[in-house]
C-alpha positions in Angstrom: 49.0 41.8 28.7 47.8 44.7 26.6 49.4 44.8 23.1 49.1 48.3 21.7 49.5 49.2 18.1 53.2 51.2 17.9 56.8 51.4 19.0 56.7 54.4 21.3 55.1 54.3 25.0 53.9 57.6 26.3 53.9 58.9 29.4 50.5 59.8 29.9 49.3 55.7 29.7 50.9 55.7 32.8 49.8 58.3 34.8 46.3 60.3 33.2 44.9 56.7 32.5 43.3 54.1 34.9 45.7 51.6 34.3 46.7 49.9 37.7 50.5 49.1 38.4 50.2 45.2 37.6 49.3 45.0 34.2 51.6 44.8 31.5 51.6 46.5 28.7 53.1 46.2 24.9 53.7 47.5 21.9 53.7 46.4 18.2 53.6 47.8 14.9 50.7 45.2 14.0 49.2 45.3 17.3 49.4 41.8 17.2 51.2 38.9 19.4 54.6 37.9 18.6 57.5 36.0 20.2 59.1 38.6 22.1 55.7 39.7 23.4 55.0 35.9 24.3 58.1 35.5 26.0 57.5 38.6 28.3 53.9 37.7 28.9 54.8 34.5 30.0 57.7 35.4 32.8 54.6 37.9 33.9 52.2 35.3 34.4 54.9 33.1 36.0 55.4 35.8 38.5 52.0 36.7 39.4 50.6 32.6 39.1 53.3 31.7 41.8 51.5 33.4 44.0 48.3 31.2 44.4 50.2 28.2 43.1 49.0 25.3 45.7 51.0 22.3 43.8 54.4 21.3 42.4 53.1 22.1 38.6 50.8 24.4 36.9 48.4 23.8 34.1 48.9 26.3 30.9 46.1 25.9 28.1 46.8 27.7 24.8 45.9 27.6 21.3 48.8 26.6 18.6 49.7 30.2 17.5 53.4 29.8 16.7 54.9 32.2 19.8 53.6 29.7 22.2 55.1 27.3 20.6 58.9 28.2 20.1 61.8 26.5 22.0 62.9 29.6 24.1 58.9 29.5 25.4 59.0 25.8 25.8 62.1 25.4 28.0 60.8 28.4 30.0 58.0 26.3 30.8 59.9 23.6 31.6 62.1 25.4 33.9 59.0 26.3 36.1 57.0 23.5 35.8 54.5 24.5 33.6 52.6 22.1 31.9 52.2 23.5 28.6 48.5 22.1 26.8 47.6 23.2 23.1 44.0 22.5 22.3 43.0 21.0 19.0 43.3 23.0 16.2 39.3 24.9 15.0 38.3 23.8 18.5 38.7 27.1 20.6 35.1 28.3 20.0 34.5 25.4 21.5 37.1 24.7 24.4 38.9 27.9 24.9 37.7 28.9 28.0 37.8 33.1 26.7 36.1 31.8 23.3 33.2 30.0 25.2 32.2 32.2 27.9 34.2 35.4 28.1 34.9 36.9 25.1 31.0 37.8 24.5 30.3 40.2 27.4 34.0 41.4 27.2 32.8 42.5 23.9 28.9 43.9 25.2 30.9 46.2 28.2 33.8 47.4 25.8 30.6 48.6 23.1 28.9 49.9 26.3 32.4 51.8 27.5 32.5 53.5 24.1 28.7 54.4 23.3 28.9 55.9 26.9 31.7 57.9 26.0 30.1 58.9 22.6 27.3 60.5 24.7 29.7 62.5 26.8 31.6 64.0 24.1 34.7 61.5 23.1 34.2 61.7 19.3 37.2 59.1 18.9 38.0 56.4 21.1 41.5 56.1 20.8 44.1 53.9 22.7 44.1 56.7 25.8 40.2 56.2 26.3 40.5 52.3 25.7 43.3 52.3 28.2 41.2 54.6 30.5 38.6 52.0 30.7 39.6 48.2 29.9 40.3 48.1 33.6 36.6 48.7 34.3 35.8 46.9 31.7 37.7 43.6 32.7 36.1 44.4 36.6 32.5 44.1 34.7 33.5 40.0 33.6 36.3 38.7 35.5 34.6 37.7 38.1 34.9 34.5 39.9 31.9 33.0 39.2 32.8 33.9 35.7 35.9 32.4 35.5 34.6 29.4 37.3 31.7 29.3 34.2 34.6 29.7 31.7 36.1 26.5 32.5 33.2 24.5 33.3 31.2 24.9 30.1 33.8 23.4 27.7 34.0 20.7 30.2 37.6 21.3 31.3 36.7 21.5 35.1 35.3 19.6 36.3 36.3 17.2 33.3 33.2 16.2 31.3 34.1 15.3 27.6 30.5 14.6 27.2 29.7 18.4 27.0 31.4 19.5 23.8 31.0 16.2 22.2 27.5 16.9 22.3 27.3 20.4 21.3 29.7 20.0 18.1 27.2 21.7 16.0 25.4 24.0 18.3 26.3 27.1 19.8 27.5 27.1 22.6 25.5 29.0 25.6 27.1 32.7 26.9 26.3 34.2 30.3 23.6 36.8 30.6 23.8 39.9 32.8 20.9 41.5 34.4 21.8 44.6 36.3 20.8 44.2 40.1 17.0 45.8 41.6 17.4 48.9 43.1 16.1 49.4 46.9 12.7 50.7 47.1 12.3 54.6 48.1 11.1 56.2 50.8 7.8 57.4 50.6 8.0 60.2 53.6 8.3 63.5 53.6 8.9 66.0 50.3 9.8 63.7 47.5 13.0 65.0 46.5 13.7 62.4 43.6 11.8 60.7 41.1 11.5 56.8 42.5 9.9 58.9 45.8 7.9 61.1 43.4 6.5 57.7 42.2 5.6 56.1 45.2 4.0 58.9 46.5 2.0 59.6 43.8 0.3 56.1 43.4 -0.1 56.2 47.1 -2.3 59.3 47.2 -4.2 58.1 43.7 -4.6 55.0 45.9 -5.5 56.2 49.4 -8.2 58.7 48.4 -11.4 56.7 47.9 -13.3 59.6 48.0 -11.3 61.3 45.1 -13.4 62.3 42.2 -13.0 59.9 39.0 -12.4 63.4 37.2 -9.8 64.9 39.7 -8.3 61.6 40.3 -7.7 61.9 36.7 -6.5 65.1 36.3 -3.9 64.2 39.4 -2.6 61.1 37.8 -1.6 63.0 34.9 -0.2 65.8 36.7 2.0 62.8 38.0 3.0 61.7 35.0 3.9 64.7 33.5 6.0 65.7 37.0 7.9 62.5 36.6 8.6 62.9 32.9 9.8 66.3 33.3 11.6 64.8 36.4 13.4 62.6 34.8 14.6 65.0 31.8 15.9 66.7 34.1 17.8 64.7 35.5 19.4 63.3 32.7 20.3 66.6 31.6 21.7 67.5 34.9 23.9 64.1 34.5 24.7 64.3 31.0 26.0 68.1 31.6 28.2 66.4 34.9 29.6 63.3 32.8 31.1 65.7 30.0 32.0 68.2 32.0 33.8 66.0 33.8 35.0 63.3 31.1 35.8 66.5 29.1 38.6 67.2 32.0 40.1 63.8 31.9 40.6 63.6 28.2 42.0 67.1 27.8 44.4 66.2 31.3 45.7 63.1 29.5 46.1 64.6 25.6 47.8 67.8 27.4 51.5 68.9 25.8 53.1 68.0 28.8 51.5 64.3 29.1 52.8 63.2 25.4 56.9 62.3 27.0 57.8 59.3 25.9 59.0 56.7 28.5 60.5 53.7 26.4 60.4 52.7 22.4 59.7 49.3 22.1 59.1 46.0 24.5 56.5 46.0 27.3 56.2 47.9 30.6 
């Protein structure tokens, strides 16, 4: 569940943003958690659990804030055969599954969401743009291998007490991300982008043993300066398409006819 600072859902976080149909969302005047909020998240969760549940019970780990923790919460639970597991209290940084592993990158991809929008024009990133792209943001970590890492680095699955009994007073290890190698270019014909422009280039410097040291020279910086300007270009030519069109979105979802408000109040 999103909890959004407020009393008043609008209109346009439904349909101008990239919010899909199944995630809940509420609203606060804190922007905090609080028992109504908990009650609601929790018959969502039920729902959507049910769906992969494979036994009679289900396993629920949560810290000890207070709404997960009241009676109506409790017997809800209960009702559905949830198994309802606080973790010690000042241990989540070191068995909350979100604390150990998640919460890191979630952090790196939501700073990289809203420097990318800095560069195409957004000069505040306000709830539409964080609505806009927590979806993409949450595709970037919740993955299963993820998830899987999330529960196995406290030692929670498979069970291994052993693991945060020895790393009480170390930090405990995040995930890194490297992006994926992109396919190597072809090297026929016109070079028509800058990874063929490269290959190309160091083939001829390389081919031609009979090349002049001088002219060989003079041709390898001809290269570099071709790719240089290559690549300006092209960043300009993507910059210019990113605002243009980012520019579109965010005046389609602040537009006068977008800002009709759809409920005051509770969670949608």
């Amino acid at each position: 569940m999103i909890i959004v600072p407020g009393f008043i859902h609008e209109e346009a976080w439904y349909t101008t943003t990239s919010v899909p149909y199944d995630y809940l969302l509420g609203t606060s005047e804190s922007g905090y958690n609080s028992d109504g909020l908990a009650m609601k998240w929790l018959v969502h969760l039920e729902r959507f659990s049910a769906k992969r549940q494979t036994g009679s019970y289900r396993l629920l780990l949560l810290d000890g804030f207070r709404s997960h923790t009241t009676k109506q919460f409790i017997d809800y639970c209960d009702q559905y055969k949830i198994v309802v597991f606080c973790l010690p209290p000042d241990s989540s940084h070191l068995l909350q599954p979100l604390d150990v592993v998640v919460f890191q990158p979630f952090k790196h991809y939501h700073a990289e969401a809203v420097e990318a929008a800095t560069w195409i024009g957004c000069s505040n990133f306000d709830k539409m743009e964080f609505l806009d792209k927590i979806d993409s943001i949450r595709q970037q970590i919740f993955k299963p291998s993820t998830i899987q890492s999330a529960f196995r680095a406290p030692g929670l699955i498979p069970f291994d007490s052993s693991i945060v009994i020895s790393k009480l007073w170390e930090a405990v290890p995040l995930i890194t991300y490297s992006p994926a190698e992109d396919p190597a270019p072809s090297s026929s014909g016109i070079p028509l982008n800058i990874p063929s422009l490269r290959v190309q280039g160091e083939e001829l410097l390389h081919d031609d043993k009979n090349m002049p040291a001088e002219f060989q020279l003079r041709v390898k910086e001809v290269l570099q300066g071709g790719l240089a300007l290559a690549q300006s270009g092209a960043l300009a030519k993507k910059h210019m398409e990113n605002t243009q069109a980012a520019e579109q979105a965010r005046s389609a979802r602040r537009s006068v006819q977008n800002r009709r408000q759809v409920q005051k109040g509770g969670v949608l």
